[in-house]
Rosetta silent file (secondary structure, phi, psi, omega in degrees, C-alpha in Angstrom):
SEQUENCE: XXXXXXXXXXXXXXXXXXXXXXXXXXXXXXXXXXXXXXXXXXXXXXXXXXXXXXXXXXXXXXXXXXXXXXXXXXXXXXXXXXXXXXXXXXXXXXXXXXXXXXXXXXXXXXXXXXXXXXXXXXXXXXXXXXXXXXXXXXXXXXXXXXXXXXXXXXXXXXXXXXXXXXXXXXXXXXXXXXXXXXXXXXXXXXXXXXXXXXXXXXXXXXXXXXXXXXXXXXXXXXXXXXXXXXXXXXXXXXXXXXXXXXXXXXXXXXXXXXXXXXXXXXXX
SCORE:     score description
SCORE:     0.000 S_00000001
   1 L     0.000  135.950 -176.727   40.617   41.327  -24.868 S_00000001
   2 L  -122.801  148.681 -171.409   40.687   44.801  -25.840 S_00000001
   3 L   -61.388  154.394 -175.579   38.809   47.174  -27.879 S_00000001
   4 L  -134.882   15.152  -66.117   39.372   47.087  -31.414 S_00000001
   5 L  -150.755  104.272  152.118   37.112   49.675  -33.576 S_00000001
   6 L   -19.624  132.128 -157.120   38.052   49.771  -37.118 S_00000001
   7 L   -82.141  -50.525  165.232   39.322   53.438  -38.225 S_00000001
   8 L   -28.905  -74.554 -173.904   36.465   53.306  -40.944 S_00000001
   9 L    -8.661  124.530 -171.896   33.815   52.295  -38.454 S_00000001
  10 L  -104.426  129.056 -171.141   31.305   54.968  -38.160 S_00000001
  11 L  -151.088  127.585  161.203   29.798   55.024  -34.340 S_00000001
  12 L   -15.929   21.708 -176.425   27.570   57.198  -32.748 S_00000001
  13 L    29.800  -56.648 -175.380   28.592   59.653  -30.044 S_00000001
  14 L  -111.300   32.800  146.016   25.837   58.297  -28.135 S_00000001
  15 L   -77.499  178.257  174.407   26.145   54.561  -28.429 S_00000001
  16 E  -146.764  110.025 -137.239   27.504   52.839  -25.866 S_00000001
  17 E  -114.377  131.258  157.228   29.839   50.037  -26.948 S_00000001
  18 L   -58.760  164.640 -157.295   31.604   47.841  -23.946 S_00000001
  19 L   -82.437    8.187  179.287   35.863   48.507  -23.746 S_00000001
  20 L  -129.761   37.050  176.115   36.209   45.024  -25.259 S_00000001
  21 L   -83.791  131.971  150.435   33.641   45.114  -28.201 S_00000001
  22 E   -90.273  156.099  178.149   34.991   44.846  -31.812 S_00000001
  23 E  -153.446  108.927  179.587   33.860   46.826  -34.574 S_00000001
  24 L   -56.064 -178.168 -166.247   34.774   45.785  -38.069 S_00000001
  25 L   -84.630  148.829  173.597   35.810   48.021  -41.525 S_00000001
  26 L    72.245    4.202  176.096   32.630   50.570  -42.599 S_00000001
  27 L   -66.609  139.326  174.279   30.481   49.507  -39.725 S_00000001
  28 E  -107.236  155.354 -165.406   27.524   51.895  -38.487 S_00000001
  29 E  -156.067   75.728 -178.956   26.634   52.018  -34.979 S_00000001
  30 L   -78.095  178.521  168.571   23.759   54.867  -34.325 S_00000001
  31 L   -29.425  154.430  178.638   22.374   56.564  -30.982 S_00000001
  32 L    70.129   16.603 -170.182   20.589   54.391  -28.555 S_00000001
  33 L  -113.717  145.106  169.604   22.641   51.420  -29.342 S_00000001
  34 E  -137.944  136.443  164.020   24.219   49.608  -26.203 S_00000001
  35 E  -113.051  140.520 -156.486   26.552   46.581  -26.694 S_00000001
  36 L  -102.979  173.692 -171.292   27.767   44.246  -23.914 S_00000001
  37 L   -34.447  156.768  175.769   31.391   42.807  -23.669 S_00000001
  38 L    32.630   33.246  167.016   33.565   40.567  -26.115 S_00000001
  39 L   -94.162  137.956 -176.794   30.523   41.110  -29.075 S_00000001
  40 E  -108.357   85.089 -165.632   32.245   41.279  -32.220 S_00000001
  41 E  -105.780  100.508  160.168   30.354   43.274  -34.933 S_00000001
  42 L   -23.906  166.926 -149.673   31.516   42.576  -38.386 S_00000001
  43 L   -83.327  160.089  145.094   32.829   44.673  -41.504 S_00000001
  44 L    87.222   -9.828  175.724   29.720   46.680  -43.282 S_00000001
  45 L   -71.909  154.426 -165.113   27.382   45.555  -40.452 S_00000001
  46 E  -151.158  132.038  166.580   24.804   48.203  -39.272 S_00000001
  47 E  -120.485  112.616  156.411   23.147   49.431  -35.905 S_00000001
  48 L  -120.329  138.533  -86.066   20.512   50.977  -34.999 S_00000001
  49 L  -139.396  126.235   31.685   18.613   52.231  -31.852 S_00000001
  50 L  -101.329  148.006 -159.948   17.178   51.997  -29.486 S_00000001
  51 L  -139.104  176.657 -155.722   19.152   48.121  -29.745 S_00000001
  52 L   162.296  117.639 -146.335   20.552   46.596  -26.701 S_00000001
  53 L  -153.782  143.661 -167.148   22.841   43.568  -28.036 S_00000001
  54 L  -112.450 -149.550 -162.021   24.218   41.720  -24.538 S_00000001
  55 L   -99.062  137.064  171.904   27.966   39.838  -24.119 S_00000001
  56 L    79.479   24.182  168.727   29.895   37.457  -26.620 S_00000001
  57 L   -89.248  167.259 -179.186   27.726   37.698  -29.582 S_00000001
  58 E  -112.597  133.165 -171.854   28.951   37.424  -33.033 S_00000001
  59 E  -135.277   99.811 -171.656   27.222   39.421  -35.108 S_00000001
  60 L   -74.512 -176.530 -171.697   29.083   38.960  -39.025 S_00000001
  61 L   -49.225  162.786 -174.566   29.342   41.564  -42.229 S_00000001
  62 L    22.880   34.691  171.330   26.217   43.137  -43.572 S_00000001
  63 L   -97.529  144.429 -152.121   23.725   42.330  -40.943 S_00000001
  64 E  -138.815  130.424 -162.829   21.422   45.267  -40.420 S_00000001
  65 E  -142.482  137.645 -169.722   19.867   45.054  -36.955 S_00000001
  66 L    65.202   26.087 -174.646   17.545   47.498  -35.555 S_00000001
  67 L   -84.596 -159.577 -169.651   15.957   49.301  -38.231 S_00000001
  68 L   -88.124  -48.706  108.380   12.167   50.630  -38.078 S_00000001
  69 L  -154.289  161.916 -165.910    9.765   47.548  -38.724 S_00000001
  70 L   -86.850   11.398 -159.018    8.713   46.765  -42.035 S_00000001
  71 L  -108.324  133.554 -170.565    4.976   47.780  -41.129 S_00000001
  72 L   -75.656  -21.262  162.200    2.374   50.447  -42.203 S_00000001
  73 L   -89.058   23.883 -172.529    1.310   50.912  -38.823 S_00000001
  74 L   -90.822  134.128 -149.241    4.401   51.949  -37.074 S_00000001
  75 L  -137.312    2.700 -178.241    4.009   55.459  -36.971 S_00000001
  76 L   105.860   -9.586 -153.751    7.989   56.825  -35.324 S_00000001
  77 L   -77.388  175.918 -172.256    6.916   55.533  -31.646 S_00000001
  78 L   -81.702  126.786  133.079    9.935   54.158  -29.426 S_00000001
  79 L  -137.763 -172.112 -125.217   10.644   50.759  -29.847 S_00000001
  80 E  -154.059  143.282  145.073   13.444   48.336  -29.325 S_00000001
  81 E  -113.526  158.741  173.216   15.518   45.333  -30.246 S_00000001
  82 E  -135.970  104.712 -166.655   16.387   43.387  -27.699 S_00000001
  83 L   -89.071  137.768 -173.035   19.499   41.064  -27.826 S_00000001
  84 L  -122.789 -157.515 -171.675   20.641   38.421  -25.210 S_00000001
  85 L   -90.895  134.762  132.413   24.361   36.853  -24.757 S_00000001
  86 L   100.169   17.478 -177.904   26.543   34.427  -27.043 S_00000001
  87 L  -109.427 -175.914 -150.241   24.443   34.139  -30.084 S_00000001
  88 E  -108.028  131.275  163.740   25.699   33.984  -33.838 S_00000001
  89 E  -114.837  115.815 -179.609   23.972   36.592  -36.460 S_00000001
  90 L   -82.880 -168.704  168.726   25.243   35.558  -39.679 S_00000001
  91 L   -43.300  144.058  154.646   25.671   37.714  -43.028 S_00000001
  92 L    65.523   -9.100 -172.354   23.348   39.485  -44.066 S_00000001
  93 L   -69.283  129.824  165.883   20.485   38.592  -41.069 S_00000001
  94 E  -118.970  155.453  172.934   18.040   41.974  -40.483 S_00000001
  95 E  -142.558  114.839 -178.626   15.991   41.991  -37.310 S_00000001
  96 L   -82.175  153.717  141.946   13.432   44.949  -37.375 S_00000001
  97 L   -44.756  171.837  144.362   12.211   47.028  -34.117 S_00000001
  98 L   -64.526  176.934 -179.516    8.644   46.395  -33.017 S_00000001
  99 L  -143.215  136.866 -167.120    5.795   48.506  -33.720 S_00000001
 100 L   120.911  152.180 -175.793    3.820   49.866  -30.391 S_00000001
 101 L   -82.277  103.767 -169.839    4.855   52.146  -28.159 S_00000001
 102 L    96.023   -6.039 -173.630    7.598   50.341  -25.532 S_00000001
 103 L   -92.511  166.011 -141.855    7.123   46.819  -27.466 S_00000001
 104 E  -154.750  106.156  133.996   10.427   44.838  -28.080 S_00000001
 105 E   -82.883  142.331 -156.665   11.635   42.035  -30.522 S_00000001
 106 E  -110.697  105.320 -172.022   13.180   39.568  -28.494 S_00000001
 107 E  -125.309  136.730 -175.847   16.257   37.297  -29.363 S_00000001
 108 L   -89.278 -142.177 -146.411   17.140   35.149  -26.309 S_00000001
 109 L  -120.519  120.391  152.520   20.831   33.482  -25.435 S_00000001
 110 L   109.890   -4.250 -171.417   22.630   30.723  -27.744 S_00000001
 111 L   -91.281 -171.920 -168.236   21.169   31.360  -30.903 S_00000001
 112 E  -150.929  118.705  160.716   22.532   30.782  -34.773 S_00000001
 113 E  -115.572  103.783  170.301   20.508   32.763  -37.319 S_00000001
 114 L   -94.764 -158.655 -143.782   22.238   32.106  -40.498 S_00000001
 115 L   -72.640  128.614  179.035   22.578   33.720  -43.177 S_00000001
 116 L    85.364   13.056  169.516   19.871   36.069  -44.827 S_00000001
 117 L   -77.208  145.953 -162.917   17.232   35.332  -42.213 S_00000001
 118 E  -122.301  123.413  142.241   14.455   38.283  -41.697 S_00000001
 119 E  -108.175   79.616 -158.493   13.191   38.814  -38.178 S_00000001
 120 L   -40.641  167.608 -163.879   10.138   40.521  -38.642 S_00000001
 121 L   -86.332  128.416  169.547    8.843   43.778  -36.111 S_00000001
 122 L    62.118   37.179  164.526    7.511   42.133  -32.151 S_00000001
 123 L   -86.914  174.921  153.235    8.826   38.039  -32.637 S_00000001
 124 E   -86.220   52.672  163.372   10.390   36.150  -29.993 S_00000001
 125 E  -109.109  149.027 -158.541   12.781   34.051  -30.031 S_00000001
 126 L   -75.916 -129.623 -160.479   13.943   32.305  -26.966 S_00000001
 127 L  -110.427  163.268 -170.110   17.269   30.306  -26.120 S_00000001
 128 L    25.060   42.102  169.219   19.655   27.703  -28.349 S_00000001
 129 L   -91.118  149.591  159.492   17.190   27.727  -31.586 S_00000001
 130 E  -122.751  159.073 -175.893   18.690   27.517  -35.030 S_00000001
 131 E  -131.699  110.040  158.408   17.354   28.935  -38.379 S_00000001
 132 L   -43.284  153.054 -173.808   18.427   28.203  -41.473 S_00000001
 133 L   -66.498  138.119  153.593   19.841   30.487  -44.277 S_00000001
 134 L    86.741   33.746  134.384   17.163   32.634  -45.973 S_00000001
 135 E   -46.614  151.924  169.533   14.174   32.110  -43.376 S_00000001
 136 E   -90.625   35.430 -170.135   11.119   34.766  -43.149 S_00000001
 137 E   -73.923  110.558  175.154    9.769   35.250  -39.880 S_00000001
 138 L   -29.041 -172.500  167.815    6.513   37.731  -40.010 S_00000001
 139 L   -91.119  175.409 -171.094    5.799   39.967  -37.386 S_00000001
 140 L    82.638  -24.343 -164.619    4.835   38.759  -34.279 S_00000001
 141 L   -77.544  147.370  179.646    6.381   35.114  -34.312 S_00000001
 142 E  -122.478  142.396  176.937    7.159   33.635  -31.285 S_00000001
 143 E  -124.003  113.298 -177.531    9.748   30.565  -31.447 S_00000001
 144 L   -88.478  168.806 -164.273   10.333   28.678  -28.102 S_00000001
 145 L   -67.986  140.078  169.189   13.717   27.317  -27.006 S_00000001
 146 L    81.369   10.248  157.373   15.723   24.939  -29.022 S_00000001
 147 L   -60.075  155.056  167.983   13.302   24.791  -32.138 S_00000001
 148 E  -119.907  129.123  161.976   14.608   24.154  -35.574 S_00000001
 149 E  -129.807  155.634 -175.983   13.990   25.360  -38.866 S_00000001
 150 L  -102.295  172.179 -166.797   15.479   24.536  -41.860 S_00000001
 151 L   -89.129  153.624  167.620   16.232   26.905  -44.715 S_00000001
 152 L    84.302   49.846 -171.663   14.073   28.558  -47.249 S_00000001
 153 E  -153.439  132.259 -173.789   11.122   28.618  -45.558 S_00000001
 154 E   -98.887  157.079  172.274    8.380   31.679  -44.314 S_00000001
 155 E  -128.393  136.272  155.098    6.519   31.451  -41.072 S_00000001
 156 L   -49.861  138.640 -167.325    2.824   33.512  -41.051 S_00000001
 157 L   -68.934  146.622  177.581    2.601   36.522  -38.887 S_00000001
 158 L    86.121    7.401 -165.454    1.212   35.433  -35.367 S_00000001
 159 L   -92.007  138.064  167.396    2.582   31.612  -35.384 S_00000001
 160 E   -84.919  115.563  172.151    4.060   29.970  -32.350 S_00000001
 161 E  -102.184  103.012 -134.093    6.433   27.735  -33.054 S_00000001
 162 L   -95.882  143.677 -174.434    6.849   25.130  -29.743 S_00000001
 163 L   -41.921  132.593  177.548   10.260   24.175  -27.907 S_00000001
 164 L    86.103   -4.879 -145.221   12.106   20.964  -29.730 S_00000001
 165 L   -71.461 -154.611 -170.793    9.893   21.233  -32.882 S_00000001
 166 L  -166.420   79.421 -178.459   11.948   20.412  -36.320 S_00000001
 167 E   -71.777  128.223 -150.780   10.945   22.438  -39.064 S_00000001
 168 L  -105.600  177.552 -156.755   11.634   21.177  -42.557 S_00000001
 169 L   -91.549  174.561  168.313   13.384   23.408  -45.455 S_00000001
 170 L    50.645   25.587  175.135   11.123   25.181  -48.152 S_00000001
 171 L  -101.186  158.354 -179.075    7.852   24.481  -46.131 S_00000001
 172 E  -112.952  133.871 -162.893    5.464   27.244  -45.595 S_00000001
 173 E   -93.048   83.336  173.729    4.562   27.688  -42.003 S_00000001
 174 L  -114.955  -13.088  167.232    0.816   29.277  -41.709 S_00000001
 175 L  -150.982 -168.315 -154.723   -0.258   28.127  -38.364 S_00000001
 176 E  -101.508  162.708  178.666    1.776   26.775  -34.947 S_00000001
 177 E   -86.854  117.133  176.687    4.046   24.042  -34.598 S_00000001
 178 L   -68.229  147.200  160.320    3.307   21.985  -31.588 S_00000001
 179 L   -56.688  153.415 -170.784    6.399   21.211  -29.610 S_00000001
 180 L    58.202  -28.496 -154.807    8.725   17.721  -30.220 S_00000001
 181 E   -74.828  154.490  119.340    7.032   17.427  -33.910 S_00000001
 182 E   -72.920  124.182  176.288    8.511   17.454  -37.207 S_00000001
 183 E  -107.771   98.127  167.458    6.637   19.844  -39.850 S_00000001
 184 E  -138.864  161.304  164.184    7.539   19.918  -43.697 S_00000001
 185 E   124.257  149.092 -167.077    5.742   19.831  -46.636 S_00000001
 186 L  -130.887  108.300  -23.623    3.634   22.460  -48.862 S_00000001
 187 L   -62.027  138.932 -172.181    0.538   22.494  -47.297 S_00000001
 188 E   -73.021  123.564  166.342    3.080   21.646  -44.322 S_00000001
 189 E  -116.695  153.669  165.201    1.691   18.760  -42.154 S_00000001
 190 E   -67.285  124.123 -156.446    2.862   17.231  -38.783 S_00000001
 191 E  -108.905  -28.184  172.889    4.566   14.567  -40.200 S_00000001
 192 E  -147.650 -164.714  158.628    6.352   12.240  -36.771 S_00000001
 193 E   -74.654  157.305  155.752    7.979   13.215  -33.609 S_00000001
 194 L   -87.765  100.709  176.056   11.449   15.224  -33.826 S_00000001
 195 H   -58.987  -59.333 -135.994   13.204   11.443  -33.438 S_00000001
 196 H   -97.776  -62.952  168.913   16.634   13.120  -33.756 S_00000001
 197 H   -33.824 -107.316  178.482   16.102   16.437  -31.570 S_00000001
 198 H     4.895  -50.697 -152.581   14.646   14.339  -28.706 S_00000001
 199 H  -101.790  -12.415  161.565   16.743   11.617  -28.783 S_00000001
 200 H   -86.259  -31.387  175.695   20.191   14.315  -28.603 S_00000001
 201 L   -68.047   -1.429 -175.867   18.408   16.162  -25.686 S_00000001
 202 L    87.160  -16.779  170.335   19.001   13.465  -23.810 S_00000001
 203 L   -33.924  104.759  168.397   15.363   12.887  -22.948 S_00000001
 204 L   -81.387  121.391   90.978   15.066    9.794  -20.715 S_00000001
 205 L   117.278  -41.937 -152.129   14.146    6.304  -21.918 S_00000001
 206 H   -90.269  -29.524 -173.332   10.190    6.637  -20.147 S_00000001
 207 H   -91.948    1.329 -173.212    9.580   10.335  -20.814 S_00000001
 208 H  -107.373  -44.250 -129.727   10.447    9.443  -24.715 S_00000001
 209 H  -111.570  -76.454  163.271    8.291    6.756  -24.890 S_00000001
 210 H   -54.672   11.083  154.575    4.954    8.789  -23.664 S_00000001
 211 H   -85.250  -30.937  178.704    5.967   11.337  -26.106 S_00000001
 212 H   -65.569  -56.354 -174.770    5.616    8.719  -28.657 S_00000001
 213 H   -73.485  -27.744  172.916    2.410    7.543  -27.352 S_00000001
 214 H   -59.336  -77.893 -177.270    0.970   11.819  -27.109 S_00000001
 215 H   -27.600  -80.147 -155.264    1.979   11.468  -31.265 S_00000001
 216 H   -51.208  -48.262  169.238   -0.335    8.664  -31.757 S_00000001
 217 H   -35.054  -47.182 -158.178   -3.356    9.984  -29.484 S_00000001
 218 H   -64.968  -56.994  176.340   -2.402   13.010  -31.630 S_00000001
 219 H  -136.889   21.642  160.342   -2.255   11.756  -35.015 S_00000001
 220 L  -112.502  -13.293 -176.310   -3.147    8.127  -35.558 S_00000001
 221 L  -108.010 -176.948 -167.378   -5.789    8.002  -33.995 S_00000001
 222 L  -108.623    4.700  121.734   -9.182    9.286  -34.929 S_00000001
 223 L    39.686   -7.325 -139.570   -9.611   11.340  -32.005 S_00000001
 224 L   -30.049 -179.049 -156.112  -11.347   15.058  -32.373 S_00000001
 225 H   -74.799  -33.101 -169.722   -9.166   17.672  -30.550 S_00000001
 226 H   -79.868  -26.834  174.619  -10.846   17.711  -26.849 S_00000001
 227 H   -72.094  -36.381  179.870  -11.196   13.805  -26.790 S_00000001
 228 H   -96.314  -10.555  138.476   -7.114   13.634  -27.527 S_00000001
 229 H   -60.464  -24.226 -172.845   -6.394   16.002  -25.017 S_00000001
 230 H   -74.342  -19.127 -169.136   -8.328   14.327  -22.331 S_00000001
 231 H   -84.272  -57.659  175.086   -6.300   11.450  -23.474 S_00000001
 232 H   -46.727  -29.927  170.462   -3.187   13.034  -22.973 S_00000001
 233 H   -64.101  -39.900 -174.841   -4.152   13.956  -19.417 S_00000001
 234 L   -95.478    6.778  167.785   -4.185   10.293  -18.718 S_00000001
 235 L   -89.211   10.270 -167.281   -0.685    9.283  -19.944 S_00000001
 236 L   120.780  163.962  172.052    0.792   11.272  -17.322 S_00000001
 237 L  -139.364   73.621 -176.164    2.470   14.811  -16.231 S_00000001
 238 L   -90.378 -172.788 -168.963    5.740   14.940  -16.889 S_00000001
 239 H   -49.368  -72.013 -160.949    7.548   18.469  -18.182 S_00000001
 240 H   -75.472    0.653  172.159    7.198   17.681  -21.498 S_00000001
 241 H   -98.838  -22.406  165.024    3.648   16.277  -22.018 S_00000001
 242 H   -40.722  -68.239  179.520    2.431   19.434  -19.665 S_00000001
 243 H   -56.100  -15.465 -173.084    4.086   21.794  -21.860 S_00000001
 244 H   -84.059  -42.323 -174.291    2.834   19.773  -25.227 S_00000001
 245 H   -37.346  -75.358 -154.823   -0.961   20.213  -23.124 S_00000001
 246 H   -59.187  -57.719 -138.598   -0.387   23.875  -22.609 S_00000001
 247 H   -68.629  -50.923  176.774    0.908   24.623  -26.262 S_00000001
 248 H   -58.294  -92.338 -177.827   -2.753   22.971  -27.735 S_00000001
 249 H    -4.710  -67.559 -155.057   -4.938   24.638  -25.540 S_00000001
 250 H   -59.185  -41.259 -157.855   -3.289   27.929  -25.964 S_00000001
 251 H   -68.477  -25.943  168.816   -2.958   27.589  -29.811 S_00000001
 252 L   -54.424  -37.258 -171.751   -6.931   27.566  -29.818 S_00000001
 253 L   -52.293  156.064  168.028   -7.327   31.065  -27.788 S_00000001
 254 L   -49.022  138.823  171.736   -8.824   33.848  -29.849 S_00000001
 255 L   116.552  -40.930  176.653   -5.696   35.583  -31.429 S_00000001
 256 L   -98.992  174.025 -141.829   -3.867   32.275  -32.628 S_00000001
 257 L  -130.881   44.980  145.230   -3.843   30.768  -35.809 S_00000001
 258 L    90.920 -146.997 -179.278   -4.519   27.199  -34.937 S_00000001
 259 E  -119.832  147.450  146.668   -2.441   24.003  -35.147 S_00000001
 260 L   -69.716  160.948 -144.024   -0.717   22.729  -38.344 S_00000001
 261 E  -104.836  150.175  137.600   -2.820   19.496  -39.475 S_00000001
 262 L  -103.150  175.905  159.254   -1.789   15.761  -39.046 S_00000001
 263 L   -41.978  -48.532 -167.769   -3.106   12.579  -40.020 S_00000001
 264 L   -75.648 -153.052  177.378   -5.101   12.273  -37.159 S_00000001
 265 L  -119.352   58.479 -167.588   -8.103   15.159  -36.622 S_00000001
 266 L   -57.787  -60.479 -146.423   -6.135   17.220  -33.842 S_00000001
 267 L   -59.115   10.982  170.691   -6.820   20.053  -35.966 S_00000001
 268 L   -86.436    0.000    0.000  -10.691   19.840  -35.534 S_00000001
């Protein structure tokens, strides 16, 4: 594979593009931007710095990546996108810098933003999640690996959204998504496990089955939140009911914006 750079293409003297990067017709490519090997950046798309975009992504026409955050307190200080390997940016997706001096939004390895999704100034997101066309994410959001969201839908600035979850379209997102769960619904409630994620990971037979039983502790039963963790402590400690543990707890700390609500009283 060989470089390819579109005679339109407008690029920076001081980007720094790998020798087998394409670059589409009308493309912008300012200072600060470094791109790693066999990424393919579409016609009309535009980059800017300081970006860091890593090897084999696709990044299609008129996605604008690395502009200044959409925020009144960003003030000119240095900040960053930060880009991993092999994920998909469709049309039209913008992903702002942070705001802070040396702060970073963070897109991990594997991921499919489609089209017309907003990544808001400081999120996260980690490895193989997809997002539906015309998502919101605020600033701040952090999305762990292999989450779902569906299209047409905002997330609140500061929400966690937990590894597996299954986000449903046109729901509004105002506080975090527990890991394995399905969320939809305007006000959005935990409404089962994600049955369908779960059971395509591969998840075996015994470890599915005390995820099933963490749901009910969670949200059939009548429970307050410290009595259905302690409960959870006594089904066991496999990966995933640790990580389901840690995600409640955390979501409590000063700073976070709570749980989304079930049936049950987690959210108490």
């Amino acid at each position: 594979m060989k470089t390819i750079i579109h005679p339109t293409a407008v690029i920076h003297p001081d980007a720094e593009l790998h020798s087998t990067v394409q670059v589409g017709a009308y493309a912008v490519i300012g200072a600060n931007v470094k791109v790693g090997a066999e990424t393919v950046i579409g016609a009309h798309a535009v980059l800017e710095g300081p970006c860091e975009i890593g090897k084999g992504n696709h990044i299609f026409p008129g996605a604008v990546i690395g502009m200044e955050p959409q925020d009144l307190k960003y003030v000119g200080e240095p900040t960053w996108v930060r880009i991993g390997d092999n994920n998909a940016i469709r049309e039209y997706v913008t992903i702002n810098r942070a705001t802070g001096r040396g702060e970073a939004t963070v897109i991990g390895n594997g991921n499919l933003l489609m089209a017309y999704v907003h990544v808001g100034h400081n999120c996260v997101i980690e490895d193989s999640v997809v997002i539906a066309n015309s998502v919101a994410l605020a600033g701040h959001v952090y999305i762990e690996s292999r989450a779902r969201l569906s299209g047409v839908l905002g997330v609140h600035q500061f929400v966690h959204i937990g590894g597996m979850a299954m986000v449903g379209g046109m729901t509004r997102i105002d506080r975090d998504v527990p890991p394995y769960m399905l969320v939809e619904g305007n006000p959005s409630r935990v409404r089962s496990l994600n049955l369908v994620g779960l059971k395509r990971s591969g998840i075996p037979a015994n470890e599915f089955q005390l995820l099933k039983k963490a749901f009910r502790i969670l949200y059939r039963s009548d429970l307050i939140f410290k009595d259905a963790v302690a409960e959870l402590e006594l089904l066991g400690d496999t990966q995933q009911l640790e990580h389901l543990r840690r995600f409640l707890l955390l979501s409590q700390m000063p700073g976070r914006r709570g749980l989304i609500p079930g049936k049950g009283r987690i959210n108490t």
